[in-house]
C-alpha atoms as one frame of an Amber mdcrd trajectory, in Angstrom:
protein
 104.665 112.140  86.982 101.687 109.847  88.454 102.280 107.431  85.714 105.811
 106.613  86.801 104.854 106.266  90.685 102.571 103.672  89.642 105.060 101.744
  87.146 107.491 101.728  89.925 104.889 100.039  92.207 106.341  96.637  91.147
 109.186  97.412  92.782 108.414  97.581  96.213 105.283  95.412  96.028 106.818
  92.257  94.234 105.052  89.324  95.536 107.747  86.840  97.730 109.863  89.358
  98.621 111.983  91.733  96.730 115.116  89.622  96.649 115.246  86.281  94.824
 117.599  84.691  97.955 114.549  84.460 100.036 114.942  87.998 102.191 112.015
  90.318 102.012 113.937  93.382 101.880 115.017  95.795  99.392 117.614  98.245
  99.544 117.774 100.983  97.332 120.071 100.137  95.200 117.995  97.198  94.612
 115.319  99.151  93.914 116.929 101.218  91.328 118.469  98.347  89.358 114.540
  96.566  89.266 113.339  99.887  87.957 116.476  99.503  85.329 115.491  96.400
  84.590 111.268  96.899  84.333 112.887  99.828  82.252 114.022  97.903  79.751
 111.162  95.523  79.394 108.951  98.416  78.824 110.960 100.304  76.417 110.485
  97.870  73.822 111.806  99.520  70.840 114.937 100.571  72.553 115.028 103.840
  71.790 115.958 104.948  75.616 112.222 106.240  76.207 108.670 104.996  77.295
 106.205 105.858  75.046 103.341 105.735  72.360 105.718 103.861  70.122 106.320
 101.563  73.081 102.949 101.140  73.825 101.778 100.360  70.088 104.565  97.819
  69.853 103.816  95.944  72.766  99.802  96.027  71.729 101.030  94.434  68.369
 103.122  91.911  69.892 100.313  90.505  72.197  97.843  90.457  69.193 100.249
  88.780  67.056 100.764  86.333  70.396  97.446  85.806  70.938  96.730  85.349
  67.711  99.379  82.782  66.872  98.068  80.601  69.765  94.278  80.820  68.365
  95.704  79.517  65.098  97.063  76.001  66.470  97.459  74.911  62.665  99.474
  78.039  61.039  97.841  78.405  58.492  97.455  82.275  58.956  93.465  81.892
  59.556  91.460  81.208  62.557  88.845  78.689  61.514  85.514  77.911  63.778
  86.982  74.590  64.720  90.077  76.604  65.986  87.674  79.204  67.928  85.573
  76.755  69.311  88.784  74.614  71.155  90.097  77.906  72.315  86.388  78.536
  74.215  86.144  74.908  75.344  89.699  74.986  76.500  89.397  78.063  78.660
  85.698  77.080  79.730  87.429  73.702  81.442  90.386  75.767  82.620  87.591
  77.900  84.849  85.776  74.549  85.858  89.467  73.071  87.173  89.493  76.448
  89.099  85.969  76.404  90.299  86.923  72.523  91.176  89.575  73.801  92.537
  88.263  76.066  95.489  89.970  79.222  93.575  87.169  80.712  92.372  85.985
  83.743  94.232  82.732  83.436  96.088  80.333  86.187  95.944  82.701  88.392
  94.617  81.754  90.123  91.209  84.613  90.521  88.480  84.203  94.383  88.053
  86.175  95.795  84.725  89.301  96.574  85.284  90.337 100.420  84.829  93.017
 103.037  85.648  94.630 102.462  89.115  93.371  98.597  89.286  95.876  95.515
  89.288  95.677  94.415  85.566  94.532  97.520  84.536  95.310 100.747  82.693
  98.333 101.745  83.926 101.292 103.638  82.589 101.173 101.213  79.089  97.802
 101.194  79.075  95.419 104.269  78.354  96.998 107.208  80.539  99.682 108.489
  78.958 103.150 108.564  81.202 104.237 112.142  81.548 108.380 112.629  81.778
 109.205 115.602  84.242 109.284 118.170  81.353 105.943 116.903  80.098 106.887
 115.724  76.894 104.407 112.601  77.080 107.741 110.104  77.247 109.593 108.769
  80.262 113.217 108.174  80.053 115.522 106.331  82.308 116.350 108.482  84.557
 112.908 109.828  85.056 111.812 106.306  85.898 113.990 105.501  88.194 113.383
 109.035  89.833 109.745 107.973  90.111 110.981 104.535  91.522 113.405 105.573
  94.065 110.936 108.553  95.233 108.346 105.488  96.191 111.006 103.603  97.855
 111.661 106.440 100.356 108.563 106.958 101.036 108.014 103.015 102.139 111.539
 102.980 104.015 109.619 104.789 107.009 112.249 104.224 109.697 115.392 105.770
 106.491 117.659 103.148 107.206 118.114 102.369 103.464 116.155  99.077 103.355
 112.544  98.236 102.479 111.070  95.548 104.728 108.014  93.301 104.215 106.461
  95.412 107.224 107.353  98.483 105.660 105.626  97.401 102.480 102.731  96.269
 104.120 102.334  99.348 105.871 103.001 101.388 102.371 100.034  99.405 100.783
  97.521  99.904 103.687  98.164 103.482 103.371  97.517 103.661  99.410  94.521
 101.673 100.134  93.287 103.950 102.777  94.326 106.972 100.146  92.009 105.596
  97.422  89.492 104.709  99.757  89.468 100.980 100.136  90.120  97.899 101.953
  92.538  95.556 102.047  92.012  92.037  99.944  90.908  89.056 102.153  93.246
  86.054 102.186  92.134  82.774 100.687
């Protein structure tokens, strides 16, 4: 069940506000049509569950991706010439960003792992458990999972989510795990 509180995380903590008309609330019906919605982006063969099969198919389509923007010719082969733009590329990507101010100063990129933004979450190495343990999530047991953190950031139960209540959500998961909050740029 851990694995789908922290898929539903996206829906409470999206970044501008829940709503696209510029409020920064969510109501809970909101919340359980996002969930819908992340759902069915995650259930990518679309056979109404989340799971290994999901999680192979969406490995495959990034490495087919990533592999079809290495190979800038088509011709089904990366060639040096190929590798060696892609490295130069990204190397003056990161100078525009160190140029740029956006770089983070003194701060060490630690590996990302289980519980980290970017990390190994419910598609990446820990399996998602359903409620009956059957290492697959379906619908309903995702929203469940979504709608469970959603009442537990409405603090004051009035049905809506603010941008304080989220806020105060984070700091306490923060203070849970045992660390601090990001400093703003």
């Amino acid at each position: 069940m851990i694995g789908a509180a922290l898929v539903a995380t996206p829906a409470l903590a999206a970044p501008g506000g829940a709503k696209g008309d510029g409020d920064r609330s969510l109501t809970r019906a909101e919340a359980q049509t996002r969930a819908a919605e992340r759902f069915a982006k995650m259930d990518v063969n679309k056979d109404g569950k989340i799971d290994a099969a999901d999680r192979a198919a969406k490995r495959a389509e990034m490495q087919a991706k990533r592999f079809a923007s290495l190979d800038t010719n088509g011709d089904g082969s990366i060639s040096r010439a190929e590798w060696d733009n892609q490295n130069a590329d990204r190397a003056a990507k990161r100078a525009t960003r160190v140029a740029a101010g956006e770089a983070r100063e003194g701060k060490r990129h630690a590996m990302r792992g289980p519980g980290k933004r970017g990390g190994q979450y419910a598609m990446g190495g820990r399996m998602m458990r359903g409620a009956d343990g059957n290492q697959a999530m379906s619908l309903a047991e995702f929203q469940t999972a979504a709608l469970a953190r959603f009442d537990a950031a409405d603090a004051n139960k009035d049905g809506v989510v603010t941008a304080e209540e989220r806020q105060a959500q984070r700091a306490a998961w923060r203070a849970q795990r045992g660390t601090t909050a990001p400093k703003a740029q």
